[in-house]
C-alpha positions as CSV (number, residue, x, y, z in Angstrom):
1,X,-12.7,12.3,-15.2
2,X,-10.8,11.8,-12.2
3,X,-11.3,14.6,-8.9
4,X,-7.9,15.1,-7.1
5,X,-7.8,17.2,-3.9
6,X,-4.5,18.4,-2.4
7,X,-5.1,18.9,1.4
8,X,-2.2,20.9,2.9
9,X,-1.8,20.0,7.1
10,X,0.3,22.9,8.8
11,X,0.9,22.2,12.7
12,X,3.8,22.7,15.4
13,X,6.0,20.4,17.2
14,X,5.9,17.7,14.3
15,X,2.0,17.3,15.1
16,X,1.2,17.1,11.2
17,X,3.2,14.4,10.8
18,X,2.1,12.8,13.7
19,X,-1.9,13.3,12.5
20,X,-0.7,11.3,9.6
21,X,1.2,8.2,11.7
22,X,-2.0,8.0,13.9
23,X,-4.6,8.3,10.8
24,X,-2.2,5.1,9.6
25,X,-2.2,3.0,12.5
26,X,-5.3,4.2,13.5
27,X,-6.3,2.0,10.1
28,X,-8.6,5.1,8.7
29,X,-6.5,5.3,5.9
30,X,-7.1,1.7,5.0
31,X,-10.6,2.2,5.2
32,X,-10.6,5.5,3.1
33,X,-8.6,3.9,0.5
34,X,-11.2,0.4,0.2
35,X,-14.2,3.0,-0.1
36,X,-15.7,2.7,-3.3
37,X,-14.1,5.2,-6.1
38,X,-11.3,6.0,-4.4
39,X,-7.9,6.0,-6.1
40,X,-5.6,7.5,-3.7
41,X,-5.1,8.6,-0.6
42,X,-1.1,9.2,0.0
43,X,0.6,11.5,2.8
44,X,4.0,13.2,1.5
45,X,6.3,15.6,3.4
46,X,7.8,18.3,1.9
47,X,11.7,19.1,1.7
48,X,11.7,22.6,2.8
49,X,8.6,22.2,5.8
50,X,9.2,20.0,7.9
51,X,5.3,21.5,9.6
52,X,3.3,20.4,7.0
53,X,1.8,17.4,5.6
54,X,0.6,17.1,2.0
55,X,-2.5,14.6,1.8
56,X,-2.9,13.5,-1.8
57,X,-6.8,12.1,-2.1
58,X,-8.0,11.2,-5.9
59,X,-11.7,10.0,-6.4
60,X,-13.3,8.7,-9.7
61,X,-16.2,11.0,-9.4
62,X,-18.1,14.0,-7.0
63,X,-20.3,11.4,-6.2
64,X,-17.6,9.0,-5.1
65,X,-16.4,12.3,-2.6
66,X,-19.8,13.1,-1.1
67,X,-20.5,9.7,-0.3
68,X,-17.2,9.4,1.6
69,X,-18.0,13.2,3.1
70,X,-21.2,11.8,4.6
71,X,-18.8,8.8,6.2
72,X,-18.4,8.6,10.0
73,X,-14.8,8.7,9.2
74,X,-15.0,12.4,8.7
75,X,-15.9,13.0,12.3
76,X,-12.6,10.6,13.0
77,X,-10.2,12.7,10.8
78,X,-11.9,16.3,12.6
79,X,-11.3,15.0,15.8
80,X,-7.8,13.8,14.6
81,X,-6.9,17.3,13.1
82,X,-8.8,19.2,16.4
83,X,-6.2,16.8,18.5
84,X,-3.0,18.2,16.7
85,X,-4.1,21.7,16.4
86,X,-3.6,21.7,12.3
87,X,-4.5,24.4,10.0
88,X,-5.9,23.2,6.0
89,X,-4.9,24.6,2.6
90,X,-7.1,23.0,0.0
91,X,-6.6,22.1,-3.9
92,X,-8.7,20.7,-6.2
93,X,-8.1,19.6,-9.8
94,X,-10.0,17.6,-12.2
95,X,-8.5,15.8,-15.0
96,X,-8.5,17.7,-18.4
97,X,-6.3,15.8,-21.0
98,X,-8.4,16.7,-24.1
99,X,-8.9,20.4,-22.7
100,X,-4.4,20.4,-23.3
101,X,-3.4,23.0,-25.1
102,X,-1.5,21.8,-28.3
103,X,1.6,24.4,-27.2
104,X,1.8,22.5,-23.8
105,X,1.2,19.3,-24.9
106,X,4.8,18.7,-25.9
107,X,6.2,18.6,-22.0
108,X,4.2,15.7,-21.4
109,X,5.5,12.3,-22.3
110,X,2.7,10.0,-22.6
111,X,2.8,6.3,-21.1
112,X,3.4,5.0,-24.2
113,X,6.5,6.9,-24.6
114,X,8.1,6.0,-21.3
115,X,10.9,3.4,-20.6
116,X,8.2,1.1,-18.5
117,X,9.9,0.0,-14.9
118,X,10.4,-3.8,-15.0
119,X,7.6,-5.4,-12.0
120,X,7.1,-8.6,-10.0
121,X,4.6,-9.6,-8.2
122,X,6.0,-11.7,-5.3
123,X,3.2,-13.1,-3.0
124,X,3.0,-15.8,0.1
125,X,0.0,-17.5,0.7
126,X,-0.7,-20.3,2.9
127,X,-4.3,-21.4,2.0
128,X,-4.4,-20.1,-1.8
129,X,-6.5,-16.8,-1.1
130,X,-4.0,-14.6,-1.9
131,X,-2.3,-16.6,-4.9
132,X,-5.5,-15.5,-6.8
133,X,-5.2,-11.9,-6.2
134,X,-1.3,-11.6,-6.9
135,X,-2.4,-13.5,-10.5
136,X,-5.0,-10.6,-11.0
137,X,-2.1,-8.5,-10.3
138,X,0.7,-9.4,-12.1
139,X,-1.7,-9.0,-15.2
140,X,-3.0,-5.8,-14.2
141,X,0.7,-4.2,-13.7
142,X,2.0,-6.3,-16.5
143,X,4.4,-8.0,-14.2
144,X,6.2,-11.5,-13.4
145,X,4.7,-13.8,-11.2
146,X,7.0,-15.3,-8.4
147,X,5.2,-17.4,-5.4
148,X,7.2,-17.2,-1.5
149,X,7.1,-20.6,-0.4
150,X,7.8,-21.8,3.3
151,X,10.2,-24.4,3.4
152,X,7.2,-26.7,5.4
153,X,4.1,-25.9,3.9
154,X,1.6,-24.2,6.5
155,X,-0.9,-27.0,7.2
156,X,-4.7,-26.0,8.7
157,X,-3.6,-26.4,12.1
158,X,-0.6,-24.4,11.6
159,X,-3.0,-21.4,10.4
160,X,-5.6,-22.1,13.5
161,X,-5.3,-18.5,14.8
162,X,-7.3,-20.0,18.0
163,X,-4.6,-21.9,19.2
164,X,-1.8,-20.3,20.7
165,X,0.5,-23.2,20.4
166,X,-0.5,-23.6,16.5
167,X,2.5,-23.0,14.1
168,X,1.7,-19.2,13.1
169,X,1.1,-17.9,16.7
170,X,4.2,-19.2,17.7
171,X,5.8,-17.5,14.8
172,X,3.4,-14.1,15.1
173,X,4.3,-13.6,19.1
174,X,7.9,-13.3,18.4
175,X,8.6,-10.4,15.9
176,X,11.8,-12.0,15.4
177,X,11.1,-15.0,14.3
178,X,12.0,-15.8,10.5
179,X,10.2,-18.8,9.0
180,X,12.6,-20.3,6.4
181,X,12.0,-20.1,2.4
182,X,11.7,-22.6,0.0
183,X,14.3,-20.7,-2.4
184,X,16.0,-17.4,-3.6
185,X,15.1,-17.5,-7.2
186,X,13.2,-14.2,-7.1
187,X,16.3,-12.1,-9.3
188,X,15.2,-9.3,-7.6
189,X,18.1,-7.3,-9.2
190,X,16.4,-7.4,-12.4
191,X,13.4,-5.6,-11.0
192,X,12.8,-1.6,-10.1
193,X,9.3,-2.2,-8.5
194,X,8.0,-5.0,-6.5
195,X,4.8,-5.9,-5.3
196,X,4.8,-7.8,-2.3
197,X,2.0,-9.7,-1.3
198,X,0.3,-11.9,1.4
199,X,-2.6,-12.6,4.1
200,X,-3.1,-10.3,7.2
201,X,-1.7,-12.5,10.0
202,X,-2.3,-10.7,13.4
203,X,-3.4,-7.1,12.0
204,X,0.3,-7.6,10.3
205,X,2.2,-9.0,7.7
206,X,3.7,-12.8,8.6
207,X,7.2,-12.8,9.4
208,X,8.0,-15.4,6.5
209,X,7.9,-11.7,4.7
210,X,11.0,-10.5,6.4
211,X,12.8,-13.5,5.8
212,X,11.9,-12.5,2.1
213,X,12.8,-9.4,2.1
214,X,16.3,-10.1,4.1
215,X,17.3,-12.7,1.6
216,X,18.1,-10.0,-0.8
217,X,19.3,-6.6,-1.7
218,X,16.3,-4.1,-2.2
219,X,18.6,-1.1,-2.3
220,X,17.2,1.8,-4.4
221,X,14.1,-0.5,-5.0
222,X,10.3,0.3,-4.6
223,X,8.2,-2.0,-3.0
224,X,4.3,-1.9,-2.4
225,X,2.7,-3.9,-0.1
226,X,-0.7,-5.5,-0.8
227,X,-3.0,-7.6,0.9
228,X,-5.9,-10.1,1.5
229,X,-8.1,-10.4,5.0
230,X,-11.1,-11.6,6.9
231,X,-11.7,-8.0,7.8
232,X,-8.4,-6.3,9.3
233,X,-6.4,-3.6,7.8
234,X,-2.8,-2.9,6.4
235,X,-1.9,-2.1,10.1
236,X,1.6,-1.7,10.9
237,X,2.7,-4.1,8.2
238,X,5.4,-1.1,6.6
239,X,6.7,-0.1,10.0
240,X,7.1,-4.1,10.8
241,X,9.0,-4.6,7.3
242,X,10.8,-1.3,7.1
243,X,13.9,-2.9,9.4
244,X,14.2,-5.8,6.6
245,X,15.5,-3.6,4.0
246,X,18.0,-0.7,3.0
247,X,17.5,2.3,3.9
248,X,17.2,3.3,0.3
249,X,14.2,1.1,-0.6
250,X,11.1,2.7,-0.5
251,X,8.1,0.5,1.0
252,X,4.3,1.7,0.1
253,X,1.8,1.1,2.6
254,X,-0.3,-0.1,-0.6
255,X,-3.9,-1.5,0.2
256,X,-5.7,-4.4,1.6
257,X,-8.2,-5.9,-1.2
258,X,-10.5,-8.3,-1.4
259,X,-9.8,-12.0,-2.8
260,X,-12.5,-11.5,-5.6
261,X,-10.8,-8.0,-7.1
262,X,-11.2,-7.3,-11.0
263,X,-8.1,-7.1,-13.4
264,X,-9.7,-3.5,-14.3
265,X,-9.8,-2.4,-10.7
266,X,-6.1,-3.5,-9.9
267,X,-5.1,-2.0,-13.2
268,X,-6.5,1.5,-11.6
269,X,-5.0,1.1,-8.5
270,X,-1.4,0.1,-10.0
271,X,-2.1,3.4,-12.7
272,X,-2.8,5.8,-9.4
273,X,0.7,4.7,-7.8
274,X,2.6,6.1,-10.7
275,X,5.2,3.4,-10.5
């Protein structure tokens, strides 16, 4: 039985939309989302209201919500929502399939019956840390495997984050720097959604993920972003990749996880994106 709460933010001036860009880069919505039992925790703007904000935030269980009510991060979004002068609207729903009545039940096409999106997992990683999680994943989401490669393989000193001369923070201090790829055998045309994975470098994504995603058309594409760390974040890693693609890709924040994450527990996550 999943809990899903609707939380409606109503401000002036384009302040509910900025409460969301700062709960983003602030990095409290990457912290929300790796709390234990969550599933979701999405921001969508309506159409016709440009004012308002729709938070979508599903749990596994009440428990799951008051541990996360009891969180300092609370206090953060108050303040947050106190800053932008935002007014709430509140929904709640629980999951009910069996509770269906027969009459309604013939609306709703099950996921066996849909025409399944074709996936691929596309992931970089330079030490092997994230090769283990996109694995997990492609299993989980029932998708293709395809590895980024650099052209010259990242070596330890290349990754020493320490050194400011090393190979990546040469690459990480200028934004538009693109590291070149092994190959272009990804066939991303054959593809509707794409994960794209690869280590936190700099609280962002490494630039040899623009060069990835500039090497080939991701019009009318979704892609979701995932992610392995010591510690940081998503970041601004969507803002940073948005310019790489057409404008009629969609790019999901998606969620930093750690290198030891279950087949079950991605299988969740890809379930809660509805993609």
């Amino acid at each position: 039985m999943n809990i899903t709460v609707n939380i409606y933010y109503t401000g002036e001036n384009g302040n509910a939309r900025k409460f969301a860009e700062e709960m983003i880069q602030s990095g409290t919505v990457d912290k929300i989302r790796n709390e234990n039992g969550n599933l979701r925790y999405d921001y969508f703007q309506p159409f016709d209201d440009p004012e308002t904000v729709l938070l979508i935030d599903q749990w596994t269980s009440q428990d799951a919500i008051d541990v996360h009510h009891a969180s300092p991060m609370m206090q953060t979004i108050a303040k947050l929502r106190e800053k932008y002068g935002l007014k709430m609207k509140v929904e709640r729903y629980i999951s009910d399939e069996d509770g269906i009545p027969d009459k309604d039940k013939k609306f709703i096409v099950k996921k066996e019956e849909t025409i399944m999106s074709k996936k691929l997992v596309a992931y970089f990683s330079a030490s092997g840390v994230t090769a283990g999680l996109a694995k997990n994943l492609a299993e989980a989401a029932g998708a293709d495997l395809y590895e980024i490669k650099p052209a010259v393989p990242y070596t330890n000193a290349d990754l020493n984050w320490q050194d400011k001369n090393s190979r990546s923070s040469v690459e990480m201090n200028d934004k538009s720097f693109r590291p070149a790829i092994a190959d272009t055998n990804a066939n991303i045309a054959d593809y509707d959604t794409i994960f794209v994975g690869f280590p936190i470098w700099w609280y962002v994504a490494p630039t040899i993920i623009n060069t990835f995603l500039e090497a080939y058309n991701f019009s009318g594409k979704t892609i979701v972003l995932f992610a392995t760390s010591g510690g940081s974040g998503m970041g601004n890693s969507a803002k940073g990749l948005k310019p790489s693609v057409s404008e009629t890709a969609v790019i999901m924040d998606g969620k930093r996880f750690a290198a030891s994450t279950s087949v079950d527990e991605l299988k969740k996550w890809v379930e809660s994106l509805g993609v």
